[in-house]
N, C-alpha and C positions, 0 to 999 in steps of 0.2 A: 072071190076077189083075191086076188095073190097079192104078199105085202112084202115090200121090196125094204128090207132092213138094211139098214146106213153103211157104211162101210169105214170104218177106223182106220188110218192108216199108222203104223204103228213105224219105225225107221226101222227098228233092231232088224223087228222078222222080214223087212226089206232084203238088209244086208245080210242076214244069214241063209236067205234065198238064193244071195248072187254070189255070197261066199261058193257054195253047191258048184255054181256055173265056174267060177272061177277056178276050182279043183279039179273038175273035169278037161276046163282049157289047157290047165298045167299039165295034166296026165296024155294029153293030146287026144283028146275025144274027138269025134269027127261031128257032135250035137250034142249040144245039152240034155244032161238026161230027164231033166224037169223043168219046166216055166219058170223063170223068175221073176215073172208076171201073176201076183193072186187072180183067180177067176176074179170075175169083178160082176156082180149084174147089171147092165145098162140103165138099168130103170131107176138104181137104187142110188141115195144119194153118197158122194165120196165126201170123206171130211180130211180133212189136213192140218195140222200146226204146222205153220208157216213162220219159221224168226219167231215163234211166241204167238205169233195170231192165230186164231184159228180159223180155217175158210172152207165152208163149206159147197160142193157141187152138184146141186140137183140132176143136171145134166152135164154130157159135154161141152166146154163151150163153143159157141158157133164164129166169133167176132172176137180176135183178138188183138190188139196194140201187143208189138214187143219191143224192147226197149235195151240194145246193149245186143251184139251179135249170138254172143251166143246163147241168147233165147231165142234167136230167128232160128239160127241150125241147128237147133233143136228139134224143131216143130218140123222142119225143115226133114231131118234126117230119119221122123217117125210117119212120114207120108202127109203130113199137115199144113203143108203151103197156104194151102187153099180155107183156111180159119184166120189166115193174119190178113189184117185189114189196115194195117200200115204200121210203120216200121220206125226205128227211132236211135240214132246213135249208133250207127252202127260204125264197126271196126278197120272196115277190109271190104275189099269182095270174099261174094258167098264162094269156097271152094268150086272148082269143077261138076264136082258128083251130085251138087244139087242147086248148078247155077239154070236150069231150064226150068226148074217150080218156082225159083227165085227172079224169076226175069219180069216178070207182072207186078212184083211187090209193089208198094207206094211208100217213099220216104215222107212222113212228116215232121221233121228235126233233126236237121245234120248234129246237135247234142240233145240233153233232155227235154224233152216236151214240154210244152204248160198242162195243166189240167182243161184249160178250155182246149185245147189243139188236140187233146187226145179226146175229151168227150166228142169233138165234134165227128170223129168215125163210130160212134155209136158203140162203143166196145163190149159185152157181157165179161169179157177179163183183159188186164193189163198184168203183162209176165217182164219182169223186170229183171237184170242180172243183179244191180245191186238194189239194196236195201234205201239207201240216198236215194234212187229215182224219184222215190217217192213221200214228197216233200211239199208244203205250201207251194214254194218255188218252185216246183215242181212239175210232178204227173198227180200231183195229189196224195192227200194225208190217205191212210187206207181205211181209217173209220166212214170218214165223208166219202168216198168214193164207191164202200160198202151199203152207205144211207143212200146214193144211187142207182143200186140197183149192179153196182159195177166191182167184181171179184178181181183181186188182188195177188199176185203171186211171186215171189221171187225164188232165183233158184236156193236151192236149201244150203248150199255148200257154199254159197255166197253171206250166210246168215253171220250176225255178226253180234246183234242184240241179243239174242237167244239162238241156240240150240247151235251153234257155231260146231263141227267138229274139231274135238282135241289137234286134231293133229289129220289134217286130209289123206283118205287112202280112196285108192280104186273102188271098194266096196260102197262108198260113202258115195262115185259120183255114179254108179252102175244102180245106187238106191234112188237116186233122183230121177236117175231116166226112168227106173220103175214108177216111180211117185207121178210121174206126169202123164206116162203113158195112162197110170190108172186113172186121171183128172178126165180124160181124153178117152176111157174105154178103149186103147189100144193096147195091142198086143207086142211090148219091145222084146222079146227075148231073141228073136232074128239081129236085132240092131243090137243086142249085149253081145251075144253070140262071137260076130263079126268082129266086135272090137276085143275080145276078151283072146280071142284068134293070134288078132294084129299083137295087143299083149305079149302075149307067152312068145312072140318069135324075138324082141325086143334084148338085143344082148348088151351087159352092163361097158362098155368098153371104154367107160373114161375111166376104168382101174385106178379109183381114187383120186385122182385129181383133181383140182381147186375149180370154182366158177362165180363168178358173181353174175348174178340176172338181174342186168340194167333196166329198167320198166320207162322210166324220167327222169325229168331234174336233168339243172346244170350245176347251181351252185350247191343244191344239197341231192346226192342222187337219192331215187326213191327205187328200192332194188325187193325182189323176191325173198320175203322172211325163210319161217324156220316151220309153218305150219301149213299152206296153202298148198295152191298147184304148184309152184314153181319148184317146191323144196321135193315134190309128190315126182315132178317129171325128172330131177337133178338125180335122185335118190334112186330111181329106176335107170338110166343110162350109164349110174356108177360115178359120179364126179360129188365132189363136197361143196355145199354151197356156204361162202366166206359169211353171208348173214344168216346160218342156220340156225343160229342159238338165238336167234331175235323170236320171243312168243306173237309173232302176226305172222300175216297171209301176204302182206305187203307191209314195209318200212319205212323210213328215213334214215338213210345211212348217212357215211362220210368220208369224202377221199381219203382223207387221212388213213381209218384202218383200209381201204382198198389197196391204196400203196403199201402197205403193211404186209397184206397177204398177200398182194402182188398174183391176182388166178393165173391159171394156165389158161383160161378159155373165159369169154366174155360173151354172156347172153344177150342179146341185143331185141328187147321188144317192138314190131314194126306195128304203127297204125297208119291210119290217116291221116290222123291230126298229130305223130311225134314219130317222125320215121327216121329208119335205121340209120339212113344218111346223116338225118341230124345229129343221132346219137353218136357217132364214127365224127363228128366233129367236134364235139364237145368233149371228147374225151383226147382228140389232136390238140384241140386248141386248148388246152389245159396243163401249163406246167406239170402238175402235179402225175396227170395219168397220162401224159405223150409218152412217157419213156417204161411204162408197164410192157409187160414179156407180150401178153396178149392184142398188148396195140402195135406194141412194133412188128412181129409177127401176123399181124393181119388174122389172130384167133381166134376169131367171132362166130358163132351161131346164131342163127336166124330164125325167131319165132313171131307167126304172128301172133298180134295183141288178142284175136279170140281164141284161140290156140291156148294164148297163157293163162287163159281164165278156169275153172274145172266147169267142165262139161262134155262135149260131146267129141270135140276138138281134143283132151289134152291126151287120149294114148297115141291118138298124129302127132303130138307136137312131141312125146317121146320116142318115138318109132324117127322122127326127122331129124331131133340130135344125133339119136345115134348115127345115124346116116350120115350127120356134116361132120362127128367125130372120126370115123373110119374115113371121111375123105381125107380133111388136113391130116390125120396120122398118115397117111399116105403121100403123103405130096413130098 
C-alpha cells in the first residue's frame, strides 16, 4: 500500500521558488527553467497556515463559496470556474479573458454572505479575500465552520492577524498563486510565467512623481498605505505614494496633508458599490481638493477595485498605469 505523506507548505521555499522564475523573466527567458510549482502528490494531504490557522487539505476541493473578486479570478485564471458554486461580493466584472468560465457563476450576496446563505451551497471550502469575511455576522467563525466539515481559506497577502507580509512584493503574490494552485493540485507555473512576462515589460515612467491612491471616503479619505498592493503597483510604475510611510495596506488619511503634497497623479479606485464617478466628485465638490494640480488637470488613473487588491490582477493593474501615465504625458 503506498503512503501518501502530508505536504507542508512552507512560504519562504515558495518565494524563493518564484524568486528563480522571476530572474529568469528579468534576464528575458523565453520559459522558466524550473516549476515554481512543488510536485505535489494528489492523494496526499496539503497543509497550510493560513493568517495563523492552520487548514488542512485531504483533497482538492470540489465546492467552493468565493467571497471578494479576487478569489473568483483566481480560481478563475488557474482553469477552476467549474469548483465555484457561488459567488459573493464581488467588485467589477470578471475581465474579458475569463468572462466565458465566468458567465454560469451564481451570485449569492451583492456583500458578505451570512453563514446560513453560504452553507446553504454545500461548500467543502469558502476562499475569502479578507480576513473580516469571516465573522459571526458573517460567512462564519472559521473554527465553527471547520466543526462542519467546511475549509476555510483566505488569500495569504490579505492576512492581517498573522503572517501579514512586511512589506508586499511580487514574490509574496506569485507564492499565493503557488499556495492555491497546490490546495487544488494544480500546476500555476504557465499562469506565473505569463504574468512574470507582462512584469519585466512594465517600464517605471512616473520618473518619481507624487500619487495618492484614493480607495473611499469623503470626509476622511481611506487611500493606499505604505505596505500593500497599492504601494507594490505605485513603486513599480515609478511614482511616490503621498501615504507611503503609513505601516498599513490601507489608511485613513486627511485632506489636509493631500493638499499638502498636492500629487501630480490621483488614483482613483473603481467598484461597484464606490465608482470613480463618485470619487471625481468628491474631490470637485470639495473646497479643499477642487483646486489640487491633479483635479484641475483631470490627472487621474484608473484601477479597478480587484485589480487594487494583490492578487492575480495586480501586475494588470501595473502594466495599466503605466499605460494611462504615458497617455496624459502625452497629451
Amino acid at each position: 500500500m503506498a503512503v501518501h505523506r502530508p505536504v507542508i507548505f512552507a512560504r519562504a521555499t515558495l518565494v524563493g521558488a518564484v524568486a528563480v522564475l522571476a530572474l529568469a523573466g528579468c534576464a528575458g527567458a523565453a520559459a522558466p527553467t524550473a516549476s515554481p510549482t512543488p510536485t505535489v502528490d494528489p492523494a496526499a494531504p496539503v497543509t497550510v497556515d493560513n493568517c495563523g490557522t492552520e487548514v488542512t487539505f485531504d483533497s482538492a476541493p470540489e465546492r467552493v463559496v468565493t467571497i471578494k473578486s479576487s478569489t473568483t479570478e483566481l480560481l478563475l485564471a488557474l482553469g477552476l470556474g467549474d469548483r465555484i458554486v457561488g459567488t459573493a461580493f464581488q467588485d467589477g466584472p470578471v475581465p474579458d479573458e475569463w468572462a466565458a468560465d465566468a458567465a454560469g457563476l451564481t451570485s449569492i450576496a451583492d456583500k458578505v454572505p451570512s453563514e446560513e446563505v453560504v452553507l446553504e451551497k454545500q461548500p467543502d471550502l469558502i476562499y475569502a479575500g479578507w480576513e473580516s469575511n469571516f465573522s459571526a455576522e458573517g460567512a462564519g467563525e472559521r473554527p465553527e465552520l471547520a466543526s462542519l466539515g467546511v475549509a476555510s481559506y483566505v488569500s495569504p497577502s490579505a492576512c492581517q492577524s498573522a503572517n501579514q507580509p512586511a512589506k508586499l512584493s511580487f514574490d509574496d503574490i506569485f507564492a499565493d498563486i503557488t499556495e492555491l494552485a497546490s490546495i487544488f493540485r494544480v500546476d500555476a507555473s504557465q499562469l506565473i510565467a505569463s504574468q512574470q512576462e507582462t512584469l519585466a515589460s512594465v517600464e517605471p515612467v512616473g520618473d518619481g512623481r507624487t500619487a495618492l491612491w484614493f480607495s473611499s471616503g469623503s470626509d476622511t479619505p481611506y487611500v493606499g498605505a505604505g505596505i500593500g498592493a497599492p504601494e507594490l503597483v505605485l513603486e513599480t510604475v515609478g511614482l511616490q505614494n503621498i501615504a507611503g510611510d503609513l505601516d498599513a495596506t490601507w489608511a485613513p488619511f486627511n485632506w489636509e496633508a493631500v493638499v499638502d503634497a498636492d500629487p501630480d497623479f490621483i488614483v482613483l479606485v473603481d467598484a461597484t458599490w464606490n465608482s470613480v464617478e463618485k470619487k471625481i466628485g468628491i474631490l470637485q465638490v470639495n473646497p479643499a481638493t477642487a483646486n489640487l494640480t491633479a483635479v484641475v488637470n483631470n490627472r487621474y488613473l484608473i484601477v479597478p477595485f480587484a485589480a487594487s487588491e494583490a492578487g492575480v490582477r495586480t501586475v494588470e493593474a501595473a502594466a495599466s498605469l503605466a499605460d494611462q501615465i504615458a497617455e496624459l504625458d502625452g497629451q
